[in-house]
C-alpha positions as CSV (number, residue, x, y, z in Angstrom):
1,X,13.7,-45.2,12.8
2,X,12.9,-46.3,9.7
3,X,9.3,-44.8,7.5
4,X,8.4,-48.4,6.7
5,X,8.6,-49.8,10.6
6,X,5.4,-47.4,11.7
7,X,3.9,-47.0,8.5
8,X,0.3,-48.0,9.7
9,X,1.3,-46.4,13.3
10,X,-0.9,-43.4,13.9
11,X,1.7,-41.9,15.9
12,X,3.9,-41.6,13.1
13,X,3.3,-38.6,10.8
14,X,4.7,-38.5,7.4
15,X,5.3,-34.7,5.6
16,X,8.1,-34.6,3.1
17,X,10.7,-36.3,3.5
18,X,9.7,-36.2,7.5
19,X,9.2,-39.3,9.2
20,X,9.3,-38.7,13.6
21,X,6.8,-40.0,16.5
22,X,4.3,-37.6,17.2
23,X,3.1,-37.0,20.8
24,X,-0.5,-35.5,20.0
25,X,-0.1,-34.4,24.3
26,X,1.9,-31.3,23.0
27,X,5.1,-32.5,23.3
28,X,8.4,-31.9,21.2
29,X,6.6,-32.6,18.1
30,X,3.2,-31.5,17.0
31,X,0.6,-33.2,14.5
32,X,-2.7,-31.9,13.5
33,X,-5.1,-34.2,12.0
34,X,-7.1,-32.9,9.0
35,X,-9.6,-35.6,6.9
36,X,-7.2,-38.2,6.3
37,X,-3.6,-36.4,6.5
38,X,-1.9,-35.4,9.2
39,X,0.4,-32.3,9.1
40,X,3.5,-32.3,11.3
41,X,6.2,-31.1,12.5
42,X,9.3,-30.5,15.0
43,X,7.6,-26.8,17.2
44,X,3.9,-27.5,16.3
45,X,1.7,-26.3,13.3
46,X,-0.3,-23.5,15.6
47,X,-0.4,-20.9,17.8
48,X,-2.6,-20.0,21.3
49,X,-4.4,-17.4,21.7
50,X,-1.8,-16.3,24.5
51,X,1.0,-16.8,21.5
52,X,-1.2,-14.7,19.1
53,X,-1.6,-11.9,21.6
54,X,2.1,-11.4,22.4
55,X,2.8,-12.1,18.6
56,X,0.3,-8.9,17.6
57,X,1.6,-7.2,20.2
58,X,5.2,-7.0,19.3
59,X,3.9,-6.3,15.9
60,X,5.9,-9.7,14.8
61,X,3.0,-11.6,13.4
62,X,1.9,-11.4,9.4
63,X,-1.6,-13.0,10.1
64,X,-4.1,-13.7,7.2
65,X,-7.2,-14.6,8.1
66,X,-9.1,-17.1,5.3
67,X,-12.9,-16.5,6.2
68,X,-14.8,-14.9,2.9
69,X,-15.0,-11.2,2.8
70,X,-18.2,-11.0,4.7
71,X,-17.4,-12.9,7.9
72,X,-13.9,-10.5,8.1
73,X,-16.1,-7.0,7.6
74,X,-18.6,-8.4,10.7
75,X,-15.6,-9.1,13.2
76,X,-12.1,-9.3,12.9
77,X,-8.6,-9.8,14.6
78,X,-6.9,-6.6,14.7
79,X,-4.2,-6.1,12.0
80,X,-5.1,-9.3,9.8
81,X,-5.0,-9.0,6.2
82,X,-8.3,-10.9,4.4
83,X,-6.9,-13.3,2.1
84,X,-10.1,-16.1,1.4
85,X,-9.5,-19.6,1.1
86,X,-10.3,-19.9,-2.7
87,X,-7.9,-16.8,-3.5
88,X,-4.9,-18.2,-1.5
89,X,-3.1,-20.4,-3.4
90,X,-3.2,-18.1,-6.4
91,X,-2.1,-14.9,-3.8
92,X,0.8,-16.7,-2.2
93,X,1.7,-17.2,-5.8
94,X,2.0,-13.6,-6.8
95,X,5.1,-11.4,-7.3
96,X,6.4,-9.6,-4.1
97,X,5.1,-6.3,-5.7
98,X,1.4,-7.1,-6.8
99,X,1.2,-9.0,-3.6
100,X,1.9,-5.5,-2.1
101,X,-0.2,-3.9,-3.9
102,X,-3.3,-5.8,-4.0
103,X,-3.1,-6.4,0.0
104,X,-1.3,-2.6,1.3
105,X,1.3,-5.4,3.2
106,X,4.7,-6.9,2.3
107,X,4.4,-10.3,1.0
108,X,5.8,-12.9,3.2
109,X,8.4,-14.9,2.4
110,X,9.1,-19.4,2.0
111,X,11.9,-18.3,5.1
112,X,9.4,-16.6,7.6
113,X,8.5,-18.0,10.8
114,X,6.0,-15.2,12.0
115,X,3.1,-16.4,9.0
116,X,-0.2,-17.7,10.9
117,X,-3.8,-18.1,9.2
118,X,-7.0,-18.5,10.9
119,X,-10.6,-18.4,10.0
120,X,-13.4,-19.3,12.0
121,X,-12.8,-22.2,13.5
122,X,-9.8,-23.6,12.7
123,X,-10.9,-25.7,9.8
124,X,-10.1,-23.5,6.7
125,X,-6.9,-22.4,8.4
126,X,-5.9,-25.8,8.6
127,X,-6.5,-25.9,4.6
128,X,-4.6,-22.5,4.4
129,X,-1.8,-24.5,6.2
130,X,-1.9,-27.0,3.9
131,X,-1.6,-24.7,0.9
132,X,1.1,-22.5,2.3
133,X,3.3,-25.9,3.1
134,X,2.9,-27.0,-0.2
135,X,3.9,-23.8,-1.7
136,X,7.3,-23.8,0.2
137,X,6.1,-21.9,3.3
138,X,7.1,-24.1,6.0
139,X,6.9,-22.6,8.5
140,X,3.6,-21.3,8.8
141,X,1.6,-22.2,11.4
142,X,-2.2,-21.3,12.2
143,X,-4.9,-20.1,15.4
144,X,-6.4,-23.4,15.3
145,X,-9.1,-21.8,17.6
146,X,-10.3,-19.2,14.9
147,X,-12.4,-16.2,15.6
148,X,-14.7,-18.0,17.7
149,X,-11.5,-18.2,20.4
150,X,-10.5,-15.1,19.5
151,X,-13.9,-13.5,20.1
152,X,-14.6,-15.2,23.5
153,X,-11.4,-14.7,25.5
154,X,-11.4,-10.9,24.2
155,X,-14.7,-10.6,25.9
156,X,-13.5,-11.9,29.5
């Protein structure tokens, strides 16, 4: 298949160098749609709540959530690190050390497959998502149903 052939196809998805059908159903490939890009790629971009649950619970998750300081001090997912939306770009940036040091956690790496942001809704995450693929981490993937989720289905 060729980029040019389904260039005006909305079921194509173009990241990188990327260029595969995407079945928006959940299928083999996953595509999120944010303003007028759409991010994809082979696994999908996010997690469930179910995936987030086993994820924290085998302590194999590095989760930052992007809300601003106030909205992570009034309710939180257990173990995320508070890394606004404005300040992420310039934190992902920072040496493995001061990364450390400013956040008490490890800095993740371009390779990891465990990184996931969420805020609270899904929207900022989605820009977080953005961000980190741009930076090189491509693999990241985010809670697309935010706190809001979160909140509810801890409740039940």
């Amino acid at each position: 298949m060729t980029g040019s052939s389904h260039a005006s196809s909305p079921t194509v998805a173009r990241m990188g160098l990327c260029h595969w059908p995407v079945d928006i159903t959940g299928g083999a490939s996953a595509c999120v749609r944010h303003d007028s890009f759409h991010c994809c790629r082979r696994g999908g971009v996010s997690v469930t709540y179910e995936q987030l649950k086993a994820m924290l619970a085998n302590h194999s998750v590095q989760l930052f959530d992007v809300r601003n300081p106030d909205e992570f001090q009034a309710g939180r997912i257990p173990d995320s690190i508070n890394i606004p939306l404005g300040q992420l770009e310039e934190s992902l940036k920072l040496p493995p050390k001061q990364f450390q040091l400013q956040f008490m956690v490890k800095a993740p790496k371009k390779e990891d497959d465990n990184i996931v942001f969420h805020c609270r809704s899904g929207k900022r995450s989605l820009s977080a998502l953005e961000i980190a693929h741009r930076l090189g981490f491509s693999k990241a993937r985010h809670y697309a149903g935010g706190y809001i989720d979160w909140e509810e289905r801890e409740k039940k």
